[in-house]
Backbone as JSON, one array per atom type, in Angstrom:
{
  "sequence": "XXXXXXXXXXXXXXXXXXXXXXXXXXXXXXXXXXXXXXXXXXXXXXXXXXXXXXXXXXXXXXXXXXXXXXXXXXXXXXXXXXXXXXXXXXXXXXXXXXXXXXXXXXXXXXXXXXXXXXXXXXXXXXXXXXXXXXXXXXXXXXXXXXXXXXXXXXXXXXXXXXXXXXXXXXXXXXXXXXXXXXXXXXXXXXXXXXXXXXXXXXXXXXXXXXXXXXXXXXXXXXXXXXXXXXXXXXXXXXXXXXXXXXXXXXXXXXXXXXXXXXXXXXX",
  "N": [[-27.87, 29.49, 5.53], [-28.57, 30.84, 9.08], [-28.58, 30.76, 12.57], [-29.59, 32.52, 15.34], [-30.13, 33.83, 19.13], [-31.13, 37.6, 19.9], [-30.66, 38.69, 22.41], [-33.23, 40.64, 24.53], [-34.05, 42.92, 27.04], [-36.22, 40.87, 29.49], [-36.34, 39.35, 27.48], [-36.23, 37.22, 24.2], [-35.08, 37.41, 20.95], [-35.92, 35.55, 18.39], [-33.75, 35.32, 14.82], [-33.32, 34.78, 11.96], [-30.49, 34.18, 9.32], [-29.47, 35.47, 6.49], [-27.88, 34.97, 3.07], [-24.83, 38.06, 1.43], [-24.9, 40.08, 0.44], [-23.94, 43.43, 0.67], [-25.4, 44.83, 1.59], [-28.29, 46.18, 3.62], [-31.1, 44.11, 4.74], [-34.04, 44.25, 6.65], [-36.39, 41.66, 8.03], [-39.69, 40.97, 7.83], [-42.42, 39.03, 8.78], [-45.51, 37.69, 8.55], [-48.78, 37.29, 10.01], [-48.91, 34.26, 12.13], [-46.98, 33.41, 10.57], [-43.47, 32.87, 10.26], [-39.77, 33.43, 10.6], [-38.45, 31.75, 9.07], [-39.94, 32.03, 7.05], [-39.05, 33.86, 4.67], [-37.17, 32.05, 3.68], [-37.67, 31.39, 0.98], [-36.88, 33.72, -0.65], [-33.9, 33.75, -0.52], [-32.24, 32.94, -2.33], [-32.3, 34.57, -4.76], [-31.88, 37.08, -3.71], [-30.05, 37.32, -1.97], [-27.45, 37.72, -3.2], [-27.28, 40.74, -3.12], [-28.36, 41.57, -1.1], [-27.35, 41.55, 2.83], [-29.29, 39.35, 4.65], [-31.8, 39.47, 7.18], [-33.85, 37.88, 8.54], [-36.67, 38.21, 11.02], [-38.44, 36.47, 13.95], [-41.3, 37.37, 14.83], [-43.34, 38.72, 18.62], [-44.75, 36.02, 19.7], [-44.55, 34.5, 17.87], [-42.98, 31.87, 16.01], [-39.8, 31.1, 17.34], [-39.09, 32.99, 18.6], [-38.94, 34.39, 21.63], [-41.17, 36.0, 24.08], [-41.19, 37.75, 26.93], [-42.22, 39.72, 28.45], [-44.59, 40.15, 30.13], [-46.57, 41.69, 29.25], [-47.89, 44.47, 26.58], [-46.24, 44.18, 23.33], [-44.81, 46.66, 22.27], [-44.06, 50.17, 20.26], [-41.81, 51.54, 21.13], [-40.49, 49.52, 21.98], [-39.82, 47.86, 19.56], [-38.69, 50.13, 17.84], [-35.96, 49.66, 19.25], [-35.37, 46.97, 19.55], [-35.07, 46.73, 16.6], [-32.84, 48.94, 16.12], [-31.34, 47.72, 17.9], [-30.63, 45.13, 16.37], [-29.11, 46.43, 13.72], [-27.03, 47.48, 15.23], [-25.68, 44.9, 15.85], [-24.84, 43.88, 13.14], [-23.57, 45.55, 12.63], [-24.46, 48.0, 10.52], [-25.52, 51.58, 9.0], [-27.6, 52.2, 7.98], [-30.63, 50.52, 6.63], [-32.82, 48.08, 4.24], [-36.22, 47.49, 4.18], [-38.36, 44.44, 4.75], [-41.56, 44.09, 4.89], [-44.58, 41.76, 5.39], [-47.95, 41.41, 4.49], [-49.32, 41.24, 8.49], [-46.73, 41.76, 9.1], [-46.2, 43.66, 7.13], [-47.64, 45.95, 8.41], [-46.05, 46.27, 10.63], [-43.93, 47.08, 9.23], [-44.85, 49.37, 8.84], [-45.02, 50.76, 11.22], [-42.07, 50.76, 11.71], [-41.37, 52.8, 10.08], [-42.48, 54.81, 10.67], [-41.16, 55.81, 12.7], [-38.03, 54.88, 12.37], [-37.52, 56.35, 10.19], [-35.3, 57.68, 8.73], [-33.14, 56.14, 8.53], [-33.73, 54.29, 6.51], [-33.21, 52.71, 3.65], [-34.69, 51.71, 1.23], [-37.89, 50.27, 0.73], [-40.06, 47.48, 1.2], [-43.41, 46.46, 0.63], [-45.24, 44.07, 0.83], [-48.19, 42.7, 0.18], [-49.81, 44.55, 2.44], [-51.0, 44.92, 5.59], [-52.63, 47.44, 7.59], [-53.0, 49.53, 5.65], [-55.16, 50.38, 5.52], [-57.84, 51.05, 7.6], [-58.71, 49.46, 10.31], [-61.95, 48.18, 11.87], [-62.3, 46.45, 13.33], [-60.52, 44.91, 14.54], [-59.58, 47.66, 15.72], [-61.08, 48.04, 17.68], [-61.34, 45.83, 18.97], [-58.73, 45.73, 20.34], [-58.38, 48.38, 21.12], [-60.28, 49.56, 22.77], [-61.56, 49.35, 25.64], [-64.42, 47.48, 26.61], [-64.6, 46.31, 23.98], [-61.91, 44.37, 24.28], [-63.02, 43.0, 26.28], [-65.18, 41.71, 24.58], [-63.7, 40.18, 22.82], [-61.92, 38.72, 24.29], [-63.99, 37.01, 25.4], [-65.27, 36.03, 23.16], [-63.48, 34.54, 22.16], [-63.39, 32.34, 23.76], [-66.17, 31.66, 23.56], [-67.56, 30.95, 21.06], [-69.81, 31.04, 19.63], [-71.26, 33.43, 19.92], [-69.37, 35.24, 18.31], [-69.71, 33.41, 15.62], [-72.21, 33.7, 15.37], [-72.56, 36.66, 14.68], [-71.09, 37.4, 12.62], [-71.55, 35.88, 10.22], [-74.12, 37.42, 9.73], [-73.43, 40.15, 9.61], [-72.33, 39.21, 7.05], [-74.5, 38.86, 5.64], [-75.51, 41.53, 5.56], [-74.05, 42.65, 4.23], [-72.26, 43.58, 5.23], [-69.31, 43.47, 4.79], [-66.74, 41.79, 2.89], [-67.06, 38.39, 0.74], [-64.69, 37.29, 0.83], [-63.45, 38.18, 3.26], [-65.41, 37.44, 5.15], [-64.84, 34.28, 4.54], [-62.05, 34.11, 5.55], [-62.02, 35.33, 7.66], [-63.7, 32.93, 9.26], [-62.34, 30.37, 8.7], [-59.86, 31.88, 10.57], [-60.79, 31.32, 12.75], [-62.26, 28.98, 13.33], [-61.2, 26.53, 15.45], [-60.93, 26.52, 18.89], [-57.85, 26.41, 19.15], [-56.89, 28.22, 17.63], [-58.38, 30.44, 17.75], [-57.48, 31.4, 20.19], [-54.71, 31.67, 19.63], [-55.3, 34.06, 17.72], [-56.28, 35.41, 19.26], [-54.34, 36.25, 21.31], [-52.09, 36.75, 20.21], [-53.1, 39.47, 18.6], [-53.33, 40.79, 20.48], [-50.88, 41.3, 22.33], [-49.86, 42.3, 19.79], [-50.99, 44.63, 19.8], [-50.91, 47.46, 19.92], [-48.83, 48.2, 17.39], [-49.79, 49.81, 15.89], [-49.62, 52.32, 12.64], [-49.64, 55.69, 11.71], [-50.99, 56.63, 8.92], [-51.09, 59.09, 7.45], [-48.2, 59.81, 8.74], [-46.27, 58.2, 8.27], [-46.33, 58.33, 5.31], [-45.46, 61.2, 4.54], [-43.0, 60.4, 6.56], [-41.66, 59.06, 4.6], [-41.82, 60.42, 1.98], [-40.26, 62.78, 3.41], [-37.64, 61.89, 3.99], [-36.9, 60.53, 1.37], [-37.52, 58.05, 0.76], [-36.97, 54.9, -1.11], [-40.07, 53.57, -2.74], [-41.44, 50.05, -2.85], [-44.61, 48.58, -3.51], [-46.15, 45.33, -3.8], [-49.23, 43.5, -4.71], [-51.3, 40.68, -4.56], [-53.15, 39.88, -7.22], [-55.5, 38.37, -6.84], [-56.28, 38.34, -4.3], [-58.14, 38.39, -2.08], [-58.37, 39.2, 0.85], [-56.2, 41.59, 1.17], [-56.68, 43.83, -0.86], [-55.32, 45.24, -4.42], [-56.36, 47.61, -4.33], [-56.14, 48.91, -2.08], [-53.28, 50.05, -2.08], [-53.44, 51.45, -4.52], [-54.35, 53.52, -3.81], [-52.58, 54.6, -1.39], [-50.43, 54.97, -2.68], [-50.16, 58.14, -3.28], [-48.36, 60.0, -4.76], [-46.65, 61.73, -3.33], [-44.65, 60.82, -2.28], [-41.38, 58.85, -3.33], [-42.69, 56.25, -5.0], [-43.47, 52.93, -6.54], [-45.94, 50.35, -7.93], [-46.34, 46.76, -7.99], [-48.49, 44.2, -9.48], [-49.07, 41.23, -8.72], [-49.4, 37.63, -10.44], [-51.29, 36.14, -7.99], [-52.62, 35.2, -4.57], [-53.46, 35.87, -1.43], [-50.3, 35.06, -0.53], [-47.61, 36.43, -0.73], [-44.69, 35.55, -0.51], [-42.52, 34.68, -2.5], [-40.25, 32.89, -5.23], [-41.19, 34.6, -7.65], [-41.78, 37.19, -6.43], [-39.14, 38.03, -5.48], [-38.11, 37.89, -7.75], [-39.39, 40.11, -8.97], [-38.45, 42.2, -7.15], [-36.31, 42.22, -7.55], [-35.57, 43.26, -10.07], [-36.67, 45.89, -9.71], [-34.28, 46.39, -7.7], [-32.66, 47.11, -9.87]],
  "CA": [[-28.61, 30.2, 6.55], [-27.85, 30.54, 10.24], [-30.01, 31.53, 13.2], [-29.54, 32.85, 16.8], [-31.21, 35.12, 19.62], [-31.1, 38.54, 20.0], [-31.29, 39.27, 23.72], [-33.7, 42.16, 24.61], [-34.96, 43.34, 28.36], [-36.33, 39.74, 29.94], [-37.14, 38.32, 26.23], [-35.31, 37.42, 23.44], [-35.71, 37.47, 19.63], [-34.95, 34.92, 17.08], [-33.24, 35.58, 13.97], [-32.37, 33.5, 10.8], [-29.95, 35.32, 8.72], [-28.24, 34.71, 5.46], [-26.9, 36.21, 1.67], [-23.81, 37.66, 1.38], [-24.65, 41.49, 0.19], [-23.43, 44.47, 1.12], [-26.76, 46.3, 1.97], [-29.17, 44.78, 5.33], [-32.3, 44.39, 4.6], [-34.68, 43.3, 7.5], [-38.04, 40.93, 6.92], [-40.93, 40.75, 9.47], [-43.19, 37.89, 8.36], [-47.1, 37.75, 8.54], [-49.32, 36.32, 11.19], [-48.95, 32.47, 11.76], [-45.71, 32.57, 10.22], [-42.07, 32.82, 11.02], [-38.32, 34.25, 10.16], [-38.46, 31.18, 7.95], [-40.7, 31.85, 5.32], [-38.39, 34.36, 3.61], [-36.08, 31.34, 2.95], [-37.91, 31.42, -0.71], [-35.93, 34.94, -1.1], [-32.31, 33.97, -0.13], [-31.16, 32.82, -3.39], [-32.19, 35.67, -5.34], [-31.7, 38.23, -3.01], [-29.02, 37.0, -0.88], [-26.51, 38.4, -3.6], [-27.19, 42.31, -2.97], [-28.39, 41.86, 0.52], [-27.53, 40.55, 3.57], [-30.93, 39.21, 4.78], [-32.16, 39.15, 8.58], [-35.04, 37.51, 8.74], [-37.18, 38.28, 12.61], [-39.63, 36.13, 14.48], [-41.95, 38.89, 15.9], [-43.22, 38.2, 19.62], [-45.64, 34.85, 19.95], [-44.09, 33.68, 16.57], [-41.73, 31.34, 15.42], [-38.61, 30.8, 18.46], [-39.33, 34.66, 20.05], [-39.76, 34.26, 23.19], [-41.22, 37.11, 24.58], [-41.41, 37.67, 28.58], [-42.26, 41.27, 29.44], [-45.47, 40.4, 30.69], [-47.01, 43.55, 28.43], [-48.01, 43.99, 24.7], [-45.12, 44.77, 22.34], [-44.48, 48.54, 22.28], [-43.47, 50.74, 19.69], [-40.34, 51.3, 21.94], [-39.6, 48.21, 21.82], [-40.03, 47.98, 18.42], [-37.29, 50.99, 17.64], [-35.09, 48.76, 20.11], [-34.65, 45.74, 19.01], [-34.47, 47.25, 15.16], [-31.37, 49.44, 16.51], [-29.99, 46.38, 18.3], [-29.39, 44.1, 14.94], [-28.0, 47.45, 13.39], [-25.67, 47.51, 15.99], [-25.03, 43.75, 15.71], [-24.33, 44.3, 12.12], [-22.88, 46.93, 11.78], [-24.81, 49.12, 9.99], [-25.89, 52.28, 10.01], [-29.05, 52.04, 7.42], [-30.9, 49.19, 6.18], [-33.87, 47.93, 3.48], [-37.28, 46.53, 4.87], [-39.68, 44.06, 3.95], [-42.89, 43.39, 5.56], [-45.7, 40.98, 4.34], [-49.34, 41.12, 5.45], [-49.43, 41.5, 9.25], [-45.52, 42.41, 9.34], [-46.02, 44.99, 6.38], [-48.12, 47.17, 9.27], [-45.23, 46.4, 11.28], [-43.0, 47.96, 8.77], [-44.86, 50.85, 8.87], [-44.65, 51.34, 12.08], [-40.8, 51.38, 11.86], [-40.77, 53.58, 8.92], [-42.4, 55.93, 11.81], [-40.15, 55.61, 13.98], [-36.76, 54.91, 11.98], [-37.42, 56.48, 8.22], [-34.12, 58.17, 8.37], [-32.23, 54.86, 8.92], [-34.49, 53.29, 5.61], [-33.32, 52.79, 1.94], [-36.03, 50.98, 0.38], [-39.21, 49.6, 1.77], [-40.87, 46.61, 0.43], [-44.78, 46.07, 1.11], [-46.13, 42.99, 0.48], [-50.17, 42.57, 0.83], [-49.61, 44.91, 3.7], [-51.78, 45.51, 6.3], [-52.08, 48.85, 7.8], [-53.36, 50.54, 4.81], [-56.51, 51.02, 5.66], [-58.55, 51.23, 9.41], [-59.29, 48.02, 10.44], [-62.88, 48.97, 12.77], [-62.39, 45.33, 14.38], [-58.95, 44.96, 15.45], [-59.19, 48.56, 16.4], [-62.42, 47.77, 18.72], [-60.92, 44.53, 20.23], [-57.38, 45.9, 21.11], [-57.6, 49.5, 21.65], [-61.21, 49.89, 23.71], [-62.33, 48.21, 27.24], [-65.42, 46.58, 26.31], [-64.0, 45.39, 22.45], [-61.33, 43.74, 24.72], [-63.53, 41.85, 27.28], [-65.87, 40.71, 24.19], [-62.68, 39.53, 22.4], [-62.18, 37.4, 25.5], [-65.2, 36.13, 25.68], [-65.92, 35.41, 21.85], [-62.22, 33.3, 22.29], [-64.15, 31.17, 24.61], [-67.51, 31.36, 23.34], [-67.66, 31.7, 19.96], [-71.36, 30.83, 19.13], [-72.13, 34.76, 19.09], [-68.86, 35.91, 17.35], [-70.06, 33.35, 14.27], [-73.82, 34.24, 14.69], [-72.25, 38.3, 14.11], [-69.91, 36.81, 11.09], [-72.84, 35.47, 9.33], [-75.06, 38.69, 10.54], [-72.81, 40.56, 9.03], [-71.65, 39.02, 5.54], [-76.11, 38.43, 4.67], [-75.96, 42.53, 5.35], [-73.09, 42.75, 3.59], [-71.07, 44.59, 5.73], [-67.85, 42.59, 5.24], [-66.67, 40.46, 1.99], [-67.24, 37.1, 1.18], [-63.25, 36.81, 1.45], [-62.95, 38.45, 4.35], [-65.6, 36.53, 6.18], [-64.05, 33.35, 4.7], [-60.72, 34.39, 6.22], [-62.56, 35.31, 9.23], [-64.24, 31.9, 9.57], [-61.07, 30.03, 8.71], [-59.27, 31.34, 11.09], [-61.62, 31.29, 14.18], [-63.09, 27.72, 13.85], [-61.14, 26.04, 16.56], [-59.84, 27.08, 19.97], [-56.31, 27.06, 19.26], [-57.06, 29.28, 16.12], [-59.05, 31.49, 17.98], [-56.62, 31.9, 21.27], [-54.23, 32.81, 18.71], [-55.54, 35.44, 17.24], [-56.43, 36.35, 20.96], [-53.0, 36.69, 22.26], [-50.76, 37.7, 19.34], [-53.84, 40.72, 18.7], [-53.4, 41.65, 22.15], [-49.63, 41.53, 22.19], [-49.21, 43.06, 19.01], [-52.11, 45.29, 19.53], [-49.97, 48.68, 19.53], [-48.44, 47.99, 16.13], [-51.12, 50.79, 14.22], [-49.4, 53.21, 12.39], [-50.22, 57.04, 11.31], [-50.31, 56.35, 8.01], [-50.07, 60.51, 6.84], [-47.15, 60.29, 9.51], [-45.69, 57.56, 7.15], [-46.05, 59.09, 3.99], [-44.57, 62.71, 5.33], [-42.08, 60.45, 6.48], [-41.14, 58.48, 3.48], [-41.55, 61.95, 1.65], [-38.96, 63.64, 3.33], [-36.47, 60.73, 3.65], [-36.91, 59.94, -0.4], [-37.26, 56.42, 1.05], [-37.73, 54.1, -2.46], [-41.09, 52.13, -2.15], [-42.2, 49.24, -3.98], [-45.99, 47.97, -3.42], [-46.99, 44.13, -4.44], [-50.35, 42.78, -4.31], [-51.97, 39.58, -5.25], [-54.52, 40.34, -7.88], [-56.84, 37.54, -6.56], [-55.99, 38.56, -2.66], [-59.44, 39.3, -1.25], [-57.81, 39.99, 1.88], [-55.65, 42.86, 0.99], [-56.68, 44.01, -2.54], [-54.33, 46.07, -4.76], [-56.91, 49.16, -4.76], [-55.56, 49.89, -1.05], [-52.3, 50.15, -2.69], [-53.03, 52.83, -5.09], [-55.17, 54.75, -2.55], [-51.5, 54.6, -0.31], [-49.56, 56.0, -3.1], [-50.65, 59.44, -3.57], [-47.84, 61.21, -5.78], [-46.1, 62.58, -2.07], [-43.46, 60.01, -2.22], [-41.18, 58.02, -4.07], [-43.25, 54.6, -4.69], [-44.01, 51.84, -7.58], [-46.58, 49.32, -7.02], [-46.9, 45.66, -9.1], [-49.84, 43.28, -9.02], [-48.92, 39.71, -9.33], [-50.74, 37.19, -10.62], [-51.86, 35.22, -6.89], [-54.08, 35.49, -4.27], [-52.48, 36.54, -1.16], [-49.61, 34.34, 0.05], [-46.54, 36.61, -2.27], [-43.72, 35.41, -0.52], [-42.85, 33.62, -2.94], [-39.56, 33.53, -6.23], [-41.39, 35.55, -8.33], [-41.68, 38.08, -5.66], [-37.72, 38.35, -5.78], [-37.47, 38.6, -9.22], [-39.43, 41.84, -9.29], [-37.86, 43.36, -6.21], [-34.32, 42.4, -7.88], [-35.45, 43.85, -11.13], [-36.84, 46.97, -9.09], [-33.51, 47.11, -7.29], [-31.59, 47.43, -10.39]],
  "C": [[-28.05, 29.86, 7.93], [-28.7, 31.67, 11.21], [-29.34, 31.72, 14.49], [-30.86, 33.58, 17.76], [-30.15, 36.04, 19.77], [-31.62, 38.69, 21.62], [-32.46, 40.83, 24.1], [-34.39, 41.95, 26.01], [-34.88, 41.47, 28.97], [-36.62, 38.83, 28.76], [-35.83, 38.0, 25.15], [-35.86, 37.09, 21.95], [-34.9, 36.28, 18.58], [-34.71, 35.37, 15.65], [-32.38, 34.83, 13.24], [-31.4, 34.96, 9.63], [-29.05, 34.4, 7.76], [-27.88, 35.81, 3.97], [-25.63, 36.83, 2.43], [-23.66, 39.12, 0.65], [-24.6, 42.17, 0.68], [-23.96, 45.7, 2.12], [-27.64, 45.19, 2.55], [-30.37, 44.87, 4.96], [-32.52, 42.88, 5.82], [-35.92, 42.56, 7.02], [-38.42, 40.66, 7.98], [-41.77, 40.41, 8.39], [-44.66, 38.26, 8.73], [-47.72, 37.26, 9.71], [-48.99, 35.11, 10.99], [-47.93, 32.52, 11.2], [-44.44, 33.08, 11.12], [-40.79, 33.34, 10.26], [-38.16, 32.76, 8.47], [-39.01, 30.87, 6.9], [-40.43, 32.87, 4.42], [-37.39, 33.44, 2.77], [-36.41, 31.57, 1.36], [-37.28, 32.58, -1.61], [-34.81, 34.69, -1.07], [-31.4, 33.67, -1.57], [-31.19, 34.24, -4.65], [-31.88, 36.93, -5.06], [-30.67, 38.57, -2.17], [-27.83, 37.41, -1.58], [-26.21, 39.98, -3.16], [-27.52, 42.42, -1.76], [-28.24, 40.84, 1.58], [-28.42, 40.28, 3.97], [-31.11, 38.91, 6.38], [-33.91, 39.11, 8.45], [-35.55, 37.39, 10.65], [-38.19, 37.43, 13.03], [-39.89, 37.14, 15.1], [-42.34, 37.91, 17.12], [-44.67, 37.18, 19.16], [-45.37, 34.2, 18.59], [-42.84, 33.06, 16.6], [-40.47, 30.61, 17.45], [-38.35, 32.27, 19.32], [-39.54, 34.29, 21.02], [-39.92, 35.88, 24.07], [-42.24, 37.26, 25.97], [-41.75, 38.73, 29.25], [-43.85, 41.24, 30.27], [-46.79, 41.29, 30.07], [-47.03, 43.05, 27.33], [-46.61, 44.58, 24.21], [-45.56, 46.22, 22.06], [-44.03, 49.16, 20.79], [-42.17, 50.92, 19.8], [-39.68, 49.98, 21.63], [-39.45, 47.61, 20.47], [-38.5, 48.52, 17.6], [-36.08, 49.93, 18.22], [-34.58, 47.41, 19.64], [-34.57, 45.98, 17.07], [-32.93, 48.06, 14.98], [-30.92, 48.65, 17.27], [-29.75, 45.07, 17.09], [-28.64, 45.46, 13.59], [-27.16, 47.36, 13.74], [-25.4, 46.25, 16.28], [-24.38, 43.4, 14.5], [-23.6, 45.07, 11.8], [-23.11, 47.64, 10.84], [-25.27, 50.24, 10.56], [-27.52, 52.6, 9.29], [-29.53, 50.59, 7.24], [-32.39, 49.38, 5.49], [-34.65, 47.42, 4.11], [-38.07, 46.05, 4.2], [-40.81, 43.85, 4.65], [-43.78, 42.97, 4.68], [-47.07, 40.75, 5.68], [-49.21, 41.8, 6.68], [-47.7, 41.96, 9.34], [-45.32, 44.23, 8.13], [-46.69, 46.35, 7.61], [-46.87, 47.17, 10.38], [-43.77, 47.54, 11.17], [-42.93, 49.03, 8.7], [-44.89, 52.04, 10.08], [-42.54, 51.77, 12.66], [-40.34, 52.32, 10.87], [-41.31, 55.29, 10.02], [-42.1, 56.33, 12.42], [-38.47, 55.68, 13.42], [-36.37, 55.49, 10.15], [-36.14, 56.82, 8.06], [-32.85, 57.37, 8.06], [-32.59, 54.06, 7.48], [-34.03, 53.58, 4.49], [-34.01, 52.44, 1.14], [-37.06, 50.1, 1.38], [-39.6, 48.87, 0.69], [-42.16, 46.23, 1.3], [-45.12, 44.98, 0.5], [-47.42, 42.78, 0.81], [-49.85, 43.25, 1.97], [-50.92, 45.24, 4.52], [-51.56, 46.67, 6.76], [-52.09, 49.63, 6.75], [-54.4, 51.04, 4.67], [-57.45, 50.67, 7.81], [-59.44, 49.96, 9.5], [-60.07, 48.01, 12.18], [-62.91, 47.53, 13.83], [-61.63, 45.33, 15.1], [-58.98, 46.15, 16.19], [-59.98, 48.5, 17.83], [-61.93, 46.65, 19.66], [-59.99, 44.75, 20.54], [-57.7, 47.36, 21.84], [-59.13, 50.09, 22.85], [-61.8, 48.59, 24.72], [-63.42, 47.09, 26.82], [-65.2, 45.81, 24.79], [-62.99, 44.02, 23.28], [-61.64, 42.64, 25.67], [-64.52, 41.18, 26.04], [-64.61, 40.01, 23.3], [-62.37, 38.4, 22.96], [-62.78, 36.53, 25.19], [-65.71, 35.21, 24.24], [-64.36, 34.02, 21.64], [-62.92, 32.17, 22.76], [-65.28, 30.43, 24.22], [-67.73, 31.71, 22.67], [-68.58, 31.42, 19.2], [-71.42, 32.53, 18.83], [-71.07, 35.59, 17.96], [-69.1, 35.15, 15.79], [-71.54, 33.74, 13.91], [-73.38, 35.88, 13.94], [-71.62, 37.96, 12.76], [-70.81, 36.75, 9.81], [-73.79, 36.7, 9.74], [-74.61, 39.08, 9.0], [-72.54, 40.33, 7.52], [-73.34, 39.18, 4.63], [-76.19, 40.34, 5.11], [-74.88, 43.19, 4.34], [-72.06, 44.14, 4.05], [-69.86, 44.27, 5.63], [-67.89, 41.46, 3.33], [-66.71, 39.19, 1.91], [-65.84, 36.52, 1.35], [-63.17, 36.62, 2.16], [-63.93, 37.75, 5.54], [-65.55, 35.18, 5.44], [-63.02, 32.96, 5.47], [-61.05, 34.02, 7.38], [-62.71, 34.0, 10.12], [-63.14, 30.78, 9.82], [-60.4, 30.14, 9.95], [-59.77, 31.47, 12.57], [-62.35, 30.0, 14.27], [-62.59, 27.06, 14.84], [-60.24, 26.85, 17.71], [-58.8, 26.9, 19.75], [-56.26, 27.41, 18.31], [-57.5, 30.3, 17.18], [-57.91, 32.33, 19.6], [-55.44, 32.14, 20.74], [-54.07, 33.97, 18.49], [-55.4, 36.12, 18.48], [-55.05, 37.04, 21.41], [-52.45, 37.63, 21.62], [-51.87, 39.3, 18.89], [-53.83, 41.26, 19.79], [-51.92, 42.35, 22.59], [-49.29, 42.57, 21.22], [-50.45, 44.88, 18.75], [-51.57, 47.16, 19.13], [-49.36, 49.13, 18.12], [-49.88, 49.08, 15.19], [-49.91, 52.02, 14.29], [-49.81, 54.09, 11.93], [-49.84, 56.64, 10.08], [-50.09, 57.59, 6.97], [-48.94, 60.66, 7.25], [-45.92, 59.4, 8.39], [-45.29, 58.07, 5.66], [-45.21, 60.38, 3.87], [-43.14, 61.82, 5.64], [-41.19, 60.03, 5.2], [-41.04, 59.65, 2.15], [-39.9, 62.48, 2.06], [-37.87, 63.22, 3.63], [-36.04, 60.66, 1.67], [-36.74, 58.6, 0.0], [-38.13, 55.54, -0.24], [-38.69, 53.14, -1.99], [-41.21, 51.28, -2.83], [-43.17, 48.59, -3.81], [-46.1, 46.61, -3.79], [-48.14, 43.74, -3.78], [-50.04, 41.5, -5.11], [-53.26, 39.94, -5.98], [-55.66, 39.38, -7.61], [-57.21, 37.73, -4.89], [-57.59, 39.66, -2.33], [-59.42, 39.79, 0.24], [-57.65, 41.49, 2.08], [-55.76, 43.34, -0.38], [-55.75, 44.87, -2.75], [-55.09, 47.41, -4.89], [-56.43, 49.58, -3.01], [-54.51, 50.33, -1.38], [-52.3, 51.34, -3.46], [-53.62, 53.98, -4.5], [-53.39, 54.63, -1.82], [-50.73, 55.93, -1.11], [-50.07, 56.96, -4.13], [-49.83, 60.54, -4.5], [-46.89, 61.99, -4.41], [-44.57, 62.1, -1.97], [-42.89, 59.01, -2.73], [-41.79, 56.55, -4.46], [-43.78, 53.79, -6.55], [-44.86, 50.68, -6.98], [-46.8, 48.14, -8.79], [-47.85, 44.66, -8.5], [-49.06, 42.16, -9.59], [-49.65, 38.8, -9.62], [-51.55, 35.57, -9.48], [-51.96, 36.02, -6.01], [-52.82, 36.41, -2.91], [-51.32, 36.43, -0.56], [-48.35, 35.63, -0.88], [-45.23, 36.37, -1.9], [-43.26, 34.35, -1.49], [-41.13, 33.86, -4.53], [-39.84, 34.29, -7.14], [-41.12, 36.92, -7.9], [-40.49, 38.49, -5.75], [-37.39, 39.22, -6.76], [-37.72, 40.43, -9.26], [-38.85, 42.59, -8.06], [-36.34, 43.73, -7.07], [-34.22, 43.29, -9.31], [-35.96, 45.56, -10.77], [-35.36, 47.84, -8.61], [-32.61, 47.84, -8.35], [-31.98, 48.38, -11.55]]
}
């Protein structure tokens, strides 16, 4: 393996990169992690593709300076600047969790450029009424703030919530998890604010992956109360090329198994 930056505008991007195949496949990582938690892919995968693994912005060795949330634009941009550091002129994607909605925002933006897409537990398969409320409207965004700071009423709502059963007992596990201390919760704050743009159309997706013939391949975790595998077959509708496998863990799937079936997918 072997890592650098990627200059872009006033910021710059890190990038671990390794294998030794012929065909690029990029990998945008999950929340909380980093370019280095595909390492668990490089030996199986690193034969058929070369592998560029990305820190997105507030992750990993990114450093990102624009002042502003991460753009779509900017998005396209620094995906066509390691093309053109590579030298390609297509390439494969993976996203996992919070990078799988990432992926789908470049499959909106670059489907024509895409040979295979890999989803892992992706987010962005279904309308997420929180995130959308605390990034994309005024008053979601000042109580976002404020519940960062003062987060007596966002766990009295948590607990509200799970005894009306508006919400799973996963998902307000998750929840709870990862909002118990201030530097959990100013976290979430930032990189949801930063990455807050990142929602994709997801008929615009399918239409595109449609009329590309871009190959999909779906994995869940069959214990993943996060992201279950029934958003998964709600995604793929019969419109566009796609396979989906359930594995048997929760929802972490970067992981050598994960390989195997992509490598037995690719071939």
């Amino acid at each position: 393996m072997s890592s650098f930056f990627l200059p872009y505008l006033k910021s710059r991007f890190h990038i671990i990169t390794s294998g030794t195949g012929e065909e690029l496949l990029i990998c945008l990582h999950g929340f909380g992690e980093n370019a280095e938690s595909y390492s668990r892919l490089h030996d199986t995968l690193g034969t058929h593709y070369t592998i560029v693994s990305l820190d997105l912005p507030l992750h990993g060795q990114t450093e990102w300076k624009e002042e502003r949330a991460f753009a779509m634009e900017d998005l396209k941009e620094v995906i066509l600047l390691i093309l053109q550091h590579y030298r390609f002129k297509t390439f494969s994607l993976m996203g996992y969790s919070m990078g799988g909605r990432v992926s789908l925002c470049v499959v909106q933006l670059l489907a024509e450029r895409i040979d295979r897409l890999y989803l892992l537990a992706p987010d962005g398969l279904k309308d997420n009424r929180w995130h959308m409320f605390a990034t994309q409207t005024a008053i979601g965004k000042w109580l976002f703030r404020y519940c960062t700071y003062h987060p007596q009423l966002f766990f009295g709502l948590l607990h509200a919530w799970r005894k009306l059963r508006l919400i799973s007992r996963g998902l307000h596990k998750f929840a709870f998890n990862s909002m118990d201390t201030l530097e959990k919760r100013e976290r979430v704050y930032f990189v949801w604010t930063c990455m807050g743009q990142m929602m994709p159309d997801r008929e615009l997706c399918k239409q595109q992956l449609k009329t590309h013939r871009v190959q999909t391949l779906l994995l869940f975790g069959k214990y993943d109360r996060v992201i279950p595998p029934v958003l998964g077959i709600r995604f793929m509708d019969g419109t566009f090329p796609c396979e989906m496998r359930v594995l048997e863990r929760g929802h972490q799937l970067i992981s050598e198994e994960a390989a195997e079936v992509i490598t037995a997918y690719i071939f």
